[in-house]
VEXDREN-2710 file (C-alpha; in Angstrom, 1 decimal):
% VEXDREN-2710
k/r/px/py/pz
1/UNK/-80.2/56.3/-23.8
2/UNK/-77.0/54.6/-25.2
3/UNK/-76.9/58.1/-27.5
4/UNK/-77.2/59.9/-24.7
5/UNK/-74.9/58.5/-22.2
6/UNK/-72.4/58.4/-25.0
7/UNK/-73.2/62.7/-25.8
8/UNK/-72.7/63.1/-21.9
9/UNK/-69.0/61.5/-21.7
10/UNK/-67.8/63.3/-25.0
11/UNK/-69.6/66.6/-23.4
12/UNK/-67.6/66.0/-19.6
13/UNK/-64.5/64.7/-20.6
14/UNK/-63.1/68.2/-21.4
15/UNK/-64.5/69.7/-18.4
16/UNK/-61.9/70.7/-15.9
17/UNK/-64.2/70.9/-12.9
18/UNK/-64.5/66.7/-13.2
19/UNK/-60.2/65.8/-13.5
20/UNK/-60.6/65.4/-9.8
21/UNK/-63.4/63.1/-10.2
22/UNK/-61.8/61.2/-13.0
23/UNK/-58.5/60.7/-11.2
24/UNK/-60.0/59.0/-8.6
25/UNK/-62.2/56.8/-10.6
26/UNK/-59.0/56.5/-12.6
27/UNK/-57.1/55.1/-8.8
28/UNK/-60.1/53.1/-8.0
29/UNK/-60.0/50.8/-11.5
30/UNK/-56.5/50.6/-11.0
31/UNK/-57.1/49.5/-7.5
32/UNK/-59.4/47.0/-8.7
33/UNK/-57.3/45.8/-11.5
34/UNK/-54.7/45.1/-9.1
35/UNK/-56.7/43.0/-6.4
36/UNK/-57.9/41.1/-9.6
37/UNK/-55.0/40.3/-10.5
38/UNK/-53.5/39.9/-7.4
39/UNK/-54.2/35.8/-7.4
40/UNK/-53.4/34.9/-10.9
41/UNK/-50.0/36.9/-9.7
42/UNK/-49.7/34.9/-6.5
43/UNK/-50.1/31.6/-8.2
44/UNK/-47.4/32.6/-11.3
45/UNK/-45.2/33.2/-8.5
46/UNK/-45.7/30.2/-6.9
47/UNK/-45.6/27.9/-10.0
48/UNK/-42.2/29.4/-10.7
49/UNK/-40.6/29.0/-7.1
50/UNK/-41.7/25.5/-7.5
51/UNK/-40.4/24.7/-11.0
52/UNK/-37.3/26.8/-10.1
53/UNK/-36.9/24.5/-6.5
54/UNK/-37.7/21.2/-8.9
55/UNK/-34.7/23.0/-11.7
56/UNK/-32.8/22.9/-8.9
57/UNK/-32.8/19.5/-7.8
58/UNK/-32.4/18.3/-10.9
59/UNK/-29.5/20.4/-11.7
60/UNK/-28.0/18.7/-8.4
61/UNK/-28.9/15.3/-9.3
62/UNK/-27.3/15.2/-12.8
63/UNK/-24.3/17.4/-11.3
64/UNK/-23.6/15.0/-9.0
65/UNK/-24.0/12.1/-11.8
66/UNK/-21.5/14.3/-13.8
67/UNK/-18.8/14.4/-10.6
68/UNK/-19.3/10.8/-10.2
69/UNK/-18.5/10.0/-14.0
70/UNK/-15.2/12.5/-13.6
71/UNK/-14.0/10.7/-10.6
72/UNK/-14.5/7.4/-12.0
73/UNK/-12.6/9.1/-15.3
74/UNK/-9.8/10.8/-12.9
75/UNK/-9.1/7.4/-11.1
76/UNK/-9.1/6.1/-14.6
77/UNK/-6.4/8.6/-15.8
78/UNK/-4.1/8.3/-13.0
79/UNK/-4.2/4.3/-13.6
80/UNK/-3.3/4.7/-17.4
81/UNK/-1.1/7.8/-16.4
82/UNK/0.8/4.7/-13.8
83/UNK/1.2/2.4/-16.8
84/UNK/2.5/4.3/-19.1
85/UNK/5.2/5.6/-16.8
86/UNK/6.1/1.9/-16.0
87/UNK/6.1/1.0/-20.3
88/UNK/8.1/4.2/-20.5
89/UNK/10.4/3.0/-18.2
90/UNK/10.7/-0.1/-19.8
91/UNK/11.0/0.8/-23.3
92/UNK/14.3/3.1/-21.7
93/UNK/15.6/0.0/-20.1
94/UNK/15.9/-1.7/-23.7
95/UNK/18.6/0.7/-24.8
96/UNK/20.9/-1.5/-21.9
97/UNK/20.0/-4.5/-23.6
98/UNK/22.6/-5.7/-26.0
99/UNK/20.1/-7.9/-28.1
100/UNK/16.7/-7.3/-30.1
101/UNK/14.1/-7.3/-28.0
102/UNK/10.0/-7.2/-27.9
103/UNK/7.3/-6.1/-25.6
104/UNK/5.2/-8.9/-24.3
105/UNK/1.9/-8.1/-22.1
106/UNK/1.2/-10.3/-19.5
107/UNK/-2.5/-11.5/-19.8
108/UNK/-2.4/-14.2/-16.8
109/UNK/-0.7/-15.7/-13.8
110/UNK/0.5/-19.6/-12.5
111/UNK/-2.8/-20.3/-10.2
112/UNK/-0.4/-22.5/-8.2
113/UNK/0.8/-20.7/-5.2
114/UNK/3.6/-22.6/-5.1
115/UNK/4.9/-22.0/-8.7
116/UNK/5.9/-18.5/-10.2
117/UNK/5.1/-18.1/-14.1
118/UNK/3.6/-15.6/-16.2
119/UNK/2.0/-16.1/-19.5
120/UNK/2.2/-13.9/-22.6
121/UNK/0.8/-12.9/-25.2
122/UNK/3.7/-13.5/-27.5
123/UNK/4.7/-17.2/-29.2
124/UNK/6.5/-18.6/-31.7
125/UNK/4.7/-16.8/-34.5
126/UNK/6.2/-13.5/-33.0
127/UNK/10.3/-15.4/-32.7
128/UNK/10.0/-15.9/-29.1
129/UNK/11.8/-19.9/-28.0
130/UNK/12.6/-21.6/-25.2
131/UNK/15.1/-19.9/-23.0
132/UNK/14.9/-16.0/-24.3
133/UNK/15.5/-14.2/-21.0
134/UNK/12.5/-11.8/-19.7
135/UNK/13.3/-8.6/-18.9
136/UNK/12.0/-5.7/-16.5
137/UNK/12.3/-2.4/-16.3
138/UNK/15.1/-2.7/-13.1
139/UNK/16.5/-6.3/-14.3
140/UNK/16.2/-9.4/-15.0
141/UNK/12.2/-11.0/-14.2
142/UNK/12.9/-14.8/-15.8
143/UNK/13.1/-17.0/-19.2
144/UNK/10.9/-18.7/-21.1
145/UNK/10.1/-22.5/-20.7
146/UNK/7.4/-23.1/-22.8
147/UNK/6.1/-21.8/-26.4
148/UNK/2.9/-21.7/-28.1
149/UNK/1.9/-20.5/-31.5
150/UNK/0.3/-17.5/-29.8
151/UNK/1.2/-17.3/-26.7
152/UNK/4.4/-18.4/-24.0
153/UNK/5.0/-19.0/-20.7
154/UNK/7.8/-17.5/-18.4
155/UNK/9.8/-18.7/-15.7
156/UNK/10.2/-15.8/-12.9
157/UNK/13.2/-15.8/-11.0
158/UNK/11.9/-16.0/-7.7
159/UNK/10.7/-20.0/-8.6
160/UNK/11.7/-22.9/-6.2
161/UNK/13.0/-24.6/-9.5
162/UNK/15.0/-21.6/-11.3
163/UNK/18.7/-20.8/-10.6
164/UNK/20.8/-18.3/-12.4
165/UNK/24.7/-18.0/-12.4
166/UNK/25.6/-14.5/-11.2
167/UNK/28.2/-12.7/-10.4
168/UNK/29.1/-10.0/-8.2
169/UNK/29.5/-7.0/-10.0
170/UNK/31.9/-5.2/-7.8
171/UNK/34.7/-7.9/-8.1
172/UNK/33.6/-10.7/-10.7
173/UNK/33.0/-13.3/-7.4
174/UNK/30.6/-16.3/-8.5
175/UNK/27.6/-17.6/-8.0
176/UNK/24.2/-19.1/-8.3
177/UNK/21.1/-17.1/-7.6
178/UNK/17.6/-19.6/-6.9
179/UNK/14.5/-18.8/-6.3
180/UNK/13.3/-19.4/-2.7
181/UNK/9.8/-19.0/-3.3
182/UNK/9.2/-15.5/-2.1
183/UNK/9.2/-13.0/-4.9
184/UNK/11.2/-10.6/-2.9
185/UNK/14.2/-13.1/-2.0
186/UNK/16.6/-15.3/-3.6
187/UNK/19.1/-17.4/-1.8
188/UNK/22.8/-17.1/-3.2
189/UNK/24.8/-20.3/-3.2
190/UNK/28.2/-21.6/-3.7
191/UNK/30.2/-18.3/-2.4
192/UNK/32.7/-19.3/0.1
193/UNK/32.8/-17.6/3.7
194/UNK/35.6/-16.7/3.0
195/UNK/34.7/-13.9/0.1
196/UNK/34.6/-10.4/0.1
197/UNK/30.8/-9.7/-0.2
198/UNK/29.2/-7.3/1.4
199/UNK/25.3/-5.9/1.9
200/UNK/23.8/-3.9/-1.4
201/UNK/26.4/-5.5/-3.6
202/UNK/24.7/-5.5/-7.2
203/UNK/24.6/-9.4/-8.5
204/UNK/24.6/-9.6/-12.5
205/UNK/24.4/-12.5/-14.9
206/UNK/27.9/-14.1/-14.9
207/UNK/27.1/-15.5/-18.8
208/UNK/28.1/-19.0/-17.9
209/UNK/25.5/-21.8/-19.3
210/UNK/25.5/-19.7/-22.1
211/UNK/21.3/-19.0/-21.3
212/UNK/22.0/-15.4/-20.0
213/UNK/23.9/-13.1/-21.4
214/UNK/26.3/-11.8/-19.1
215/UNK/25.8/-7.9/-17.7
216/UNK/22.3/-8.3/-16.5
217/UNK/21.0/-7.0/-13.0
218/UNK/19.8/-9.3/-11.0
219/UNK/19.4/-8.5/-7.5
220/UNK/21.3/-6.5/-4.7
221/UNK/22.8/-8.8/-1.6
222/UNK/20.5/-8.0/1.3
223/UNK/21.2/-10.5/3.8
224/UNK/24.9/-12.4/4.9
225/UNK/25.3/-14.8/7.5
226/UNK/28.4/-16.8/8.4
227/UNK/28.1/-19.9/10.1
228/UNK/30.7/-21.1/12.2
229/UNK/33.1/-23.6/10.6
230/UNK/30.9/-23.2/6.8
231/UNK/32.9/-23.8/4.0
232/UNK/30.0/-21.3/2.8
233/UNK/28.5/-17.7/3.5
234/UNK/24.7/-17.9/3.7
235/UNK/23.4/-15.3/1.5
236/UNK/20.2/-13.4/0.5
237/UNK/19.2/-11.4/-2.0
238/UNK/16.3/-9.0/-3.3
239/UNK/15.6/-8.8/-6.9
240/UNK/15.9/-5.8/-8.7
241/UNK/12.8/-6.8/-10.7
242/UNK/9.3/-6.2/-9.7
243/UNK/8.2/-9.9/-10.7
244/UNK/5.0/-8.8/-9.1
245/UNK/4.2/-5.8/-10.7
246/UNK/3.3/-4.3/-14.4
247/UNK/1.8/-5.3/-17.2
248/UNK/4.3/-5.5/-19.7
249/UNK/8.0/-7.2/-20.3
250/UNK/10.4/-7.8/-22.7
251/UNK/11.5/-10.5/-24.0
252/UNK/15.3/-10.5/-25.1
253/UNK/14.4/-12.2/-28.5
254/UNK/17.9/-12.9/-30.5
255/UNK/20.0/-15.8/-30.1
256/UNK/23.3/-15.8/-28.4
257/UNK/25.3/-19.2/-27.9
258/UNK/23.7/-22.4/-26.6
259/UNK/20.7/-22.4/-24.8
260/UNK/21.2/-24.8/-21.9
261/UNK/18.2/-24.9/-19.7
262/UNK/19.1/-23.2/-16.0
263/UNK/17.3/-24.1/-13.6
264/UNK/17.1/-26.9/-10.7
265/UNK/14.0/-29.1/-12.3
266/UNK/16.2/-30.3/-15.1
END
């Protein structure tokens, strides 16, 4: 029988009557094949919308990690980008500075509210002593009062106990700048009512007490009163300085002429 049926499809496959038949035999298995298939296609396509949906949220999730890291980055930029504008600006403001000088970072604050020093990461191992004026970017910040092997502290300005002698720049006029307490003021004394002083007058060191060198900005006049019958002009001023701000200074490191200690705790 299996010889038979096997004689009998050689024998009718060349007949031309049966193409008709065999064509839609041929339809029919492909038909078939196709419903067969049809739920092994179904499920491939659903597996992949699924592992394509699933690719997708985790594409999202580590995208939005990623954006997170580059905005933590950016901010992270702009900060350095900040400080090295401020560095560069004080590294220009050296070339006005008649003596040697070297760049101090400030690694802590006075945690007295009342008292305004800075402490640094430079000491007598580096040259720095007692009385070396500390320098901003705009103008004079301080001096230093006290010296360790690693490490100093500074003085600002703006300190209840500090004074500077200063002069007006516009016509020599003298005076002594102290600290009122408020980094953004000092109180000017000892210029008689009578003086020609006016508002945004630049104040430099005079030089006298030998501690500052003369020439150095100090502060602009921002406030003049005039009491009636005052042998002296009450007078404010805003420091050119930003005693608050930054992370680095420089300390004006060579000696120049005595070193007399000014300011009012002495």
């Amino acid at each position: 029988m299996l010889l038979l049926c096997l004689a009998s499809l050689f024998y009718l496959r060349n007949i031309d009557g049966l193409a008709g038949a065999r064509a839609v035999l041929m339809d029919g298995a492909n038909f078939i094949y196709r419903v067969a298939v049809t739920p092994r296609d179904a499920w491939a396509s659903v597996a992949d919308y699924l592992q394509s949906r699933e690719q997708l949220r985790e594409d999202n999730r580590r995208l939005q990690q990623e954006n997170l890291v580059l905005q933590g980055k950016t901010q992270q930029f702009v900060a350095v980008m900040a400080e090295i504008t401020r560095y560069r600006a004080l590294l220009n403001s050296s070339q006005l500075v008649a003596r040697e000088v070297m760049v101090a970072e400030v690694i802590s604050v006075s945690s007295d509210p009342t008292r305004h020093l800075l402490i640094l990461d430079k000491g007598a191992d580096d040259g720095v002593k007692i009385g070396q004026p500390l320098l901003g970017a705009e103008g004079l910040m301080g001096q230093i009062v006290e010296v360790g092997a690693n490490s100093a502290r500074a003085l600002l300005i703006s300190d209840l106990t500090h004074a500077v002698p200063v002069q007006i720049n516009r016509n020599g006029v003298r005076g002594i700048a102290e600290g009122a307490g408020d980094l953004d003021h000092l109180i000017i004394r000892h210029i008689a009512a009578t003086t020609d002083i006016a508002l945004g007058d630049l104040l430099v060191t005079s030089g006298l007490g030998g501690r500052f060198p003369p020439g150095y900005p100090v502060a602009v006049v921002s406030s003049i009163t005039l009491p009636a019958g005052a042998a002296f002009a009450q007078i404010e001023a805003q420091p050119l300085a930003h005693l608050d701000r930054g992370r680095h200074v420089l300390i004006a490191v060579a000696s120049e002429g005595p070193a007399a200690f000014s300011s009012k705790a002495q």
